[in-house]
N, C-alpha and C positions, 0 to 999 in steps of 0.2 A: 466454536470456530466456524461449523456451518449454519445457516438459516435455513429451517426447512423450507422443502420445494410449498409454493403453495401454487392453485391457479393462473393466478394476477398475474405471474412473473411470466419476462420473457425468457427466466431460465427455464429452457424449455426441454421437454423431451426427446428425443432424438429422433421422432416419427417413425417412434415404435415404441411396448412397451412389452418383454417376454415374458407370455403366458405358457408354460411347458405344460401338452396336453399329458404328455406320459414319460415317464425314465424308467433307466433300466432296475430290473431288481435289486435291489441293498440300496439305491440313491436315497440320501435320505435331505439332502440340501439341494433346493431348486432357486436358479437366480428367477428372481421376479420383474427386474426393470433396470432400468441406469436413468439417471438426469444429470445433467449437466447445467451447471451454473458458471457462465463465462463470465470475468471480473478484468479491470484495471491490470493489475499484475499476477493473473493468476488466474487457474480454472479448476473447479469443484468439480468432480466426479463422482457421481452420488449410488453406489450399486446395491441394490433391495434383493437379499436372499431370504430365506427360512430361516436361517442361523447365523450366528456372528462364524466368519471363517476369512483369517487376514491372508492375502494372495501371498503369493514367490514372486515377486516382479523384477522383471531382467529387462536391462538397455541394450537395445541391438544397434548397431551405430550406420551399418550399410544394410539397406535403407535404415533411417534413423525411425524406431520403432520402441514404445514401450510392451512388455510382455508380461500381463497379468495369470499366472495360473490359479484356480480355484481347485483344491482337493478337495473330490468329495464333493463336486457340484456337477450337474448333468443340462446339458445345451440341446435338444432333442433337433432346433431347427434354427441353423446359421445363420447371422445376418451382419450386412454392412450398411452403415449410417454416413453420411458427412456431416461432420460438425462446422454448422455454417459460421456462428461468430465467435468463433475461438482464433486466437491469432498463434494459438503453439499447437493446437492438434487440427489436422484436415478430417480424417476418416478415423472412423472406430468401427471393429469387425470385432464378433461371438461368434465361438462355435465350439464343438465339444473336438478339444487334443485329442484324449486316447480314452478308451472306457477299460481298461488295465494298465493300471492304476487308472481310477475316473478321478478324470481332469479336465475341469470346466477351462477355456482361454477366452482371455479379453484381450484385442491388439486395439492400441491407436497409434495411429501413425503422424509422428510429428512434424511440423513443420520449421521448427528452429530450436536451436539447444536448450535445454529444461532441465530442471533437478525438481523432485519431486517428494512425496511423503505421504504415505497412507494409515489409516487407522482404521481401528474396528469400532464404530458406534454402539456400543454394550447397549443394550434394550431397546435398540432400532433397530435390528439383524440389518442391518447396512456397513459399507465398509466406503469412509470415503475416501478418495487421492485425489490431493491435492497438484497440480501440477503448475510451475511455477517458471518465469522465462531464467535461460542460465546466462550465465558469463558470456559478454561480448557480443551482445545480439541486439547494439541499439545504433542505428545510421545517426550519423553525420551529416545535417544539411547545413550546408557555407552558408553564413549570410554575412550582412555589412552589419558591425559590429558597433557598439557604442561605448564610449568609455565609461567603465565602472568604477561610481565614487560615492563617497559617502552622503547619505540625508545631509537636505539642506537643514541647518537647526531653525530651528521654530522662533519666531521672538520673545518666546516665554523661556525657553531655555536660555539664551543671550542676557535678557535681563536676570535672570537667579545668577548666570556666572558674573555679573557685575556688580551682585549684591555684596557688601563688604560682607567679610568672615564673620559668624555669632558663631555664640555656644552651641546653638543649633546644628549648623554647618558642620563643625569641629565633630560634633558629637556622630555626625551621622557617617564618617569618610571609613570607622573601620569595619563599616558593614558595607562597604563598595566592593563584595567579592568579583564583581562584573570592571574592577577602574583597570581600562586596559585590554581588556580582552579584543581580541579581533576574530569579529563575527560575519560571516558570507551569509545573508538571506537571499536566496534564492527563488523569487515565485515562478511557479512552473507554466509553461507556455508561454504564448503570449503572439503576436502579429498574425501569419497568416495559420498557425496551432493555436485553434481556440481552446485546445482540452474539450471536458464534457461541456454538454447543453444539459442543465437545469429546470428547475421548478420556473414557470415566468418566461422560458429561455436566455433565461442570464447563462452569460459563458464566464467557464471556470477561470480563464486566461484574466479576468479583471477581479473577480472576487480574490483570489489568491495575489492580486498588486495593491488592492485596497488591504486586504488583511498584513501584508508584507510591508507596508508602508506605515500601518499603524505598529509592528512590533519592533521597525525601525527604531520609531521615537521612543519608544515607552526603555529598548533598552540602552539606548547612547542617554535616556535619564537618569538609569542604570550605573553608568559610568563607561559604557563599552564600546569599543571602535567597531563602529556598523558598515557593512558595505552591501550593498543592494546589486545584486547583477542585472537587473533591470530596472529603471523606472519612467517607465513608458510601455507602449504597446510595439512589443518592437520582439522578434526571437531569437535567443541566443541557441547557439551549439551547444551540445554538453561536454564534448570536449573543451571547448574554450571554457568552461564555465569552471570545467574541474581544475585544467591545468592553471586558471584564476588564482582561486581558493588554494591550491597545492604553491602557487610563487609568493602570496605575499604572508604563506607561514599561518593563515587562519588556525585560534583555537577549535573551531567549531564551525560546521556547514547547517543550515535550518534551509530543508526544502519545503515550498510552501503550498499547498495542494489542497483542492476538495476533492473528495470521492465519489463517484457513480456508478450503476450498476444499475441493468434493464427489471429488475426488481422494483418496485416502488419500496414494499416494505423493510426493507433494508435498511436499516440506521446504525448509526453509531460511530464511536471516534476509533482511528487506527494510526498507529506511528511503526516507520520501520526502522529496519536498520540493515548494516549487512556485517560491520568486521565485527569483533569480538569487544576491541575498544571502545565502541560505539554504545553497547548496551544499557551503561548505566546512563548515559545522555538521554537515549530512549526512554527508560523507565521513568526517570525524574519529570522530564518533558509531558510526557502521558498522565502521568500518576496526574500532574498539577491542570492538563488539560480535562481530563475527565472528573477529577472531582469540582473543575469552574464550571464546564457547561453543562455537566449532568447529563452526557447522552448518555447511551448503550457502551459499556467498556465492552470493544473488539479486541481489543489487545494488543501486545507489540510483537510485530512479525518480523522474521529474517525475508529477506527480498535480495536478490542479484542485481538492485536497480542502478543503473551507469553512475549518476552522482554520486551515488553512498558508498558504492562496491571503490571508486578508481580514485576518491579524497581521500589524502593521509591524514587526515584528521577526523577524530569524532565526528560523525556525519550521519543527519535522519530526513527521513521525508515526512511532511504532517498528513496526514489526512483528519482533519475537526470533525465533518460530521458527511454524510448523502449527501451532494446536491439533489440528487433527482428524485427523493419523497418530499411528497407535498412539505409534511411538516419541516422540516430539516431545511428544504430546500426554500421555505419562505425568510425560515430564521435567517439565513444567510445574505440576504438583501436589506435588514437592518443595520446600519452602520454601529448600531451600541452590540448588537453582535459581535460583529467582526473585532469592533476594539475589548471586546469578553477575550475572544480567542486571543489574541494577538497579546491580552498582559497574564493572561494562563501561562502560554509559553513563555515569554518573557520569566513569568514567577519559576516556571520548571527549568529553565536555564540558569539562574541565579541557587537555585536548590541543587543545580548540577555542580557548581563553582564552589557551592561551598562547602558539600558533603566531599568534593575532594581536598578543601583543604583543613577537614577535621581529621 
């Protein structure tokens, strides 16, 4: 789930790293460091002791504060950090609670609601917390809106619907698990929201209408009623986007996304989700995108992310692969790429259709 810290990255240190010259007698756990890895939806807190030892973490809500306790860990000399590119924590302070009972504390102090999750790295004596934006914390910019319709069909499609019926035809309609379905692709960003800057400086705002434009077609050949909330460089609200997707009864929402992170070395594919319904869409989705493009399976994560958390329908966001490593982020500017990704999903959508209706 994490990438170790290495140099290269702008996951950086906090400008500092604690070296405890002494503790008290019986300490037998000394924190060594923290790193911080700030991400798209989400921030890595990376804490390097002598021994795996998982905190007590308590939400203080006035000020809004997480409270990590270590037992059994010794803080010999305080310190406060700011955490500069984090968009959910400002400031992280150490310092030793109480040395009866010895308890090590870590505060960060947040800056917008978060839900969060820590684990103990077994043979890294590290323990990471993840922390992750919460419910309800995504503005609203009005813009002038465009009316959302379906792909224009292609003249290759137009000709196959005019081709008289074969046995062909016949043969192939009771594997149309997709005839019918009504599908919201949604590519993220777009006008004056470039999303990330890439490999090249391609911005993500077109890669994600190019890849979204190709998974258009591939699934209204599918059989499925496609609607694109953009097709232009133009940005919609996420409100209007959801309340969209929620009025005209969509099966399914497909958010369409590259990933970046001040990491180079970072790769791999990631799909989220948030309700519960959603997950098996997720897996299908993933499964069929990571075994086309063969990056790094990252996984499929729960996210609080506005589109997915507020659609009453099955609903994910894609992320394919980095833009911003070299390699990743060159793939992504080949158009036989994009159309790789774009009939992945597509195949992990129709896998989704039909394991439900076995």
């Amino acid at each position: 789930m994490v990438e170790p810290a290495t140099k290269v990255a702008v996951k950086f240190i906090l400008g500092f790293v604690l070296f405890l010259l002494s503790s008290p007698v019986g300490a037998e756990v000394k924190l060594q460091g923290i790193e911080v890895e700030p991400h798209k939806y989400y921030d890595n807190f990376i804490i390097k002791l002598d021994q795996e030892v998982l905190p007590k973490i308590t939400l203080i809500k006035d000020p809004p504060r997480l409270i990590l306790d270590f037992k059994g860990v010794t803080i010999e000399k305080p310190l406060i950090s700011i955490v500069k590119k984090s968009k959910r924590v400002g400031l992280i302070r150490a310092g030793q609670f109480s040395k009866k009972p010895l308890i090590g504390r870590v505060v960060l102090e947040l800056k917008r609601p978060v839900k969060w999750e820590a684990a103990a790295l077994y043979g890294r004596q590290q323990v990471m917390l993840e922390v992750a934006d919460g419910a309800g914390d995504f503005p609203a910019v009005a813009v002038k809106t465009e009316p959302v319709k379906p792909p224009i069909q292609s003249k290759k499609t137009t000709k196959i619907a005019k081709t008289p019926v074969s046995v062909e035809v016949v043969a192939e309609k009771p594997v149309q698990v997709l005839k019918n379905k009504v599908i919201v692709i949604d590519p993220g960003h777009g006008g004056d929201d470039p999303g990330a800057t890439g490999y090249n400086n391609v911005l993500e705002k077109n890669i994600n209408l190019k890849t979204a434009l190709y998974l258009a077609k591939y699934l209204k050949e599918k059989g499925a009623n496609v609607f694109l909330t953009r097709q232009t460089d133009i940005k919609k609200n996420l409100p209007d986007i959801v309340s969209f997707a929620n009025r005209i009864g969509a099966d399914i929402y497909l958010g369409v996304h590259y990933n970046s992170l001040d990491n180079p070395r970072i790769t791999g594919t990631e799909t989220y989700y948030y309700h519960e319904h959603s997950r098996a869409l997720a897996d299908a989705v993933h499964r069929s995108l990571v075994l086309g493009i063969r990056r790094k399976d990252r996984g499929v994560r729960q996210a609080m992310l506005y589109t997915i958390h507020h659609t009453n329908m099955p609903a994910i966001l894609l992320e394919p692969v980095y833009m911003t490593g070299d390699q990743e982020g060159a793939l992504i500017l080949s158009p036989s790429f994009q159309k790789e990704v774009a009939r992945d999903i597509a195949q992990g959508v129709e896998n989704y259709f039909r394991n439900k209706r076995s």
